[in-house]
N, C-alpha and C positions, 0 to 999 in steps of 0.2 A: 447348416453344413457349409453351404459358400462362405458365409461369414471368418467361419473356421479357418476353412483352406486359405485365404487371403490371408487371415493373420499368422500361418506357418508361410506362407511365403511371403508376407515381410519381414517375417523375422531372420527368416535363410538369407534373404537378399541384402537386409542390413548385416546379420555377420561375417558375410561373402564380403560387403563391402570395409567393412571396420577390419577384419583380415587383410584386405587388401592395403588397406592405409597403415597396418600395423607394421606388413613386411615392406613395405615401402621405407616405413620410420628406420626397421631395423638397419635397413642397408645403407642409410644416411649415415646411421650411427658410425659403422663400420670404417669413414674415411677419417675419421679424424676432428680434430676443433677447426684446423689453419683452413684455410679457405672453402669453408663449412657448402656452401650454398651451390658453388660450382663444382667440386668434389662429388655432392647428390646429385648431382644434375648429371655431369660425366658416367657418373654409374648407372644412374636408370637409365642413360640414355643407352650406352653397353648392352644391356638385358633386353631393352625391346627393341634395339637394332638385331638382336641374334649372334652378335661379335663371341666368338668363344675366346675366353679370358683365363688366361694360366697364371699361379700363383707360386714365385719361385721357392719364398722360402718356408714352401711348404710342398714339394713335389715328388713324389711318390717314385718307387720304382717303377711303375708301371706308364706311368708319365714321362718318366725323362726317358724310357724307351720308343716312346709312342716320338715324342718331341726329334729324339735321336734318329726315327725312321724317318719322319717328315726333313729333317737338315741334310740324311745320306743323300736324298733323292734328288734333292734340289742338287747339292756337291756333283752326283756323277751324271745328272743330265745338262748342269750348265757349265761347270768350273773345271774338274779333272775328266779324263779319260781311263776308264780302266782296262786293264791289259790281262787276257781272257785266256791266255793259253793255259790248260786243266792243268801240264807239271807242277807249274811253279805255284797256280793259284792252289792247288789241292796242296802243295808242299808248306807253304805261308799258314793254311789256314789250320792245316797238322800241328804246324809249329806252335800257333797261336791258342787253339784250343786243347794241346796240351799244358799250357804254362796258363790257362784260365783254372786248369784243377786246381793249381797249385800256389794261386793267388787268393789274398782276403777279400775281392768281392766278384765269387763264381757264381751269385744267384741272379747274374738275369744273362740271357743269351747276348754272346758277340758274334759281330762279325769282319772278319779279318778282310782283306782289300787290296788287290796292286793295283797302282795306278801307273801307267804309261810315261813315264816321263826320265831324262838322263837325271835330273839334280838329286841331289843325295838329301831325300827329305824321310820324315815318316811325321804321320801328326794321328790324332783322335779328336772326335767329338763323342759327346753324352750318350748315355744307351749304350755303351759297348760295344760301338765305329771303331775299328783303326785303319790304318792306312800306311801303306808301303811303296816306294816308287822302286820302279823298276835300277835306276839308277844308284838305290843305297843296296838293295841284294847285289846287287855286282861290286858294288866297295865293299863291303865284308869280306872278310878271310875266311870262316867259318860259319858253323853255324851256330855256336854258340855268342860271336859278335851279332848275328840278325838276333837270335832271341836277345837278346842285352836290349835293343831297341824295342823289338816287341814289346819286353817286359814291363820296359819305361813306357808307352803307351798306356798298359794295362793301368801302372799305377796309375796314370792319368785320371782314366776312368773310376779306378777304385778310389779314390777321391776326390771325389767330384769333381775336379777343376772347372771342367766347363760350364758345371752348374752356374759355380760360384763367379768366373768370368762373364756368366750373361747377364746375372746379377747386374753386378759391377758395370758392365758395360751398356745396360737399359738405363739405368741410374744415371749415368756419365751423359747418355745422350737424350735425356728427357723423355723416354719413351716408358718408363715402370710407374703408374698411375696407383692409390690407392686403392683400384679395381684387380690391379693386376697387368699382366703384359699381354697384348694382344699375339697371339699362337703364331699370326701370318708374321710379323713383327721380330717375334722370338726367334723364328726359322730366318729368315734373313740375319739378323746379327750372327746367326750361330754361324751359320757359313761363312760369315765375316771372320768372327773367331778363330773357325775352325783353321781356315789356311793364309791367314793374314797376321793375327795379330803375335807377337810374342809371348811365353809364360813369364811368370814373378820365377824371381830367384828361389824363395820358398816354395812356388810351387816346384819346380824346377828338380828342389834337391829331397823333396819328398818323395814325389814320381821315380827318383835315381835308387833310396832306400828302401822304395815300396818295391821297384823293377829286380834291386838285386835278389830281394829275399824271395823275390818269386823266383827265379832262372838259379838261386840257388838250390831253393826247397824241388824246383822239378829236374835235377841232378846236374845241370849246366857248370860250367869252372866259371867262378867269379869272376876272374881277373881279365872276361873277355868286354865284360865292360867296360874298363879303363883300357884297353887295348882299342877298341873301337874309337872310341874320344880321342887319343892322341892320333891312331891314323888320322881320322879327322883333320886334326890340326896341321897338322905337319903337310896336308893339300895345299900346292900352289893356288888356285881358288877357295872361299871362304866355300861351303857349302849350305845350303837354302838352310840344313836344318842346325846349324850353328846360329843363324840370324835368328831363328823363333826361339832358340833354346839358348840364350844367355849365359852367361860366364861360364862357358868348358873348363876352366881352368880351375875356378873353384870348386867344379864340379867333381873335376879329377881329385882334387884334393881332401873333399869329405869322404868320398871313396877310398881313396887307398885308405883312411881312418876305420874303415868298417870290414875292410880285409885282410885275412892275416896270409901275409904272403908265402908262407909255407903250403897252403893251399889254394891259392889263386889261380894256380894252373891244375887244379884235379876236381875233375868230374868231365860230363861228355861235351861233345861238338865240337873238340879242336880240330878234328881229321879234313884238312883244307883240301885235301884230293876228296873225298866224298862229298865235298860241300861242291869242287867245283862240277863236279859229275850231276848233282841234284840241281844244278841250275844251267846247264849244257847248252840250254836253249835260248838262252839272253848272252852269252857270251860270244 
């Protein structure tokens, strides 16, 4: 009987071990040929450090949620101040989650944001961030000009952008390993991203296509888009969010192509006395 038992457990202990050597192999396998040796070494060294390791292009909705919670947190405890009075933030976030029905990607929760500040900015990060300073609700005529911007956020989000910015931007600065990107890592660039860097032209005028058909389809007038842009312009200071958001002018220009001016001025949020009434408290 002792006999026995000792040779069931050498046998468990050698498959436990040959197991162990197998998935070991396997995750070698996983980096690649180019610099075979320290690639395996990088990665096992990852897994029995405990490093949680994100894989971009392959990230789940659940994930760029979770990623998007972790970069809000960092933004409003160390970078922006948010601006907490219930009118405006309960008005912003009305605004926002109804132009989320009406957008092609309502399936994971947003949240909408003012941030305390005079410069005429609005940005997003991943998971369904956006962000509003106080300074661009006050340059709006309407409300249909603030949703034009909301809506351009959205599309942000509804396509990935930011994803695909961290991407790119882990790539650019050596930090996206065969293993993956380190989570702590990920969250710091994105905060980079999110209020620093500027978008691609492409992106740009995707987010402008993706924002009108949304602020169309949830009954807003087109045409407050391209009204928003040219106030814009026509400011004696450039404004913050003209610097991250690239060529206005071509922007305007794919625009009016997508608008038939006979309706550019019909559906709701032109009524500039309602609008200035709904924001009483920042004026």
């Amino acid at each position: 009987m002792l006999s026995l038992l000792f040779h069931i457990f050498h046998q468990l202990r050698r498959r436990w071990i040959y197991g162990l050597i197998s998935t070991v192999v396997a995750l070698g396998l996983i980096v690649g040929t180019a610099d075979r040796a320290p690639a395996q070494s990088n990665l096992i060294d990852l897994i029995f450090r405990g490093i949680q390791v994100i894989q971009l292009s392959s990230l789940s909705d659940g994930d760029e949620v979770a990623l998007g919670a972790q970069i809000n947190e960092q933004l409003v405890s160390q970078e922006v101040k948010l601006y907490t009075n219930s009118s405006i933030t309960n008005y912003i976030d009305g605004i926002g989650q109804g132009l989320v029905t009406s957008s092609d990607r309502s399936d994971i929760p947003y949240v909408f944001q003012v941030v305390e500040d005079d410069q005429v900015n609005a940005f997003a990060t991943m998971g369904g961030y956006v962000y509003i300073t106080t300074g661009l609700i006050r340059t709006a005529d309407n409300e249909a000009q603030l949703a034009s911007v909301v809506g351009h956020e959205i599309g942000h989000i509804a396509a990935r952008h930011a994803v695909k910015q961290l991407r790119e931007g882990a790539i650019a600065a050596g930090l996206l390993t065969a293993a993956g990107l380190d989570r702590n890592a990920a969250v710091n660039l994105g905060v980079e991203l999110a209020i620093r860097r500027p978008n691609s032209r492409q992106d740009e005028l995707e987010a402008d296509s993706k924002g009108l058909a949304n602020i169309t389809r949830a009954g807003y007038a087109p045409g407050a888009m391209i009204a928003f842009l040219e106030k814009l312009l026509n400011q004696s200071s450039i404004p913050s969010i003209l610097s991250t958001h690239p060529a206005t002018s071509t922007r305007i220009e794919e625009l009016n192509t997508m608008i038939d001016p006979a309706t550019a001025n019909v559906g709701s949020g032109l009524d500039a006395a309602a609008y200035q009434d709904q924001i009483s408290v920042l004026l």
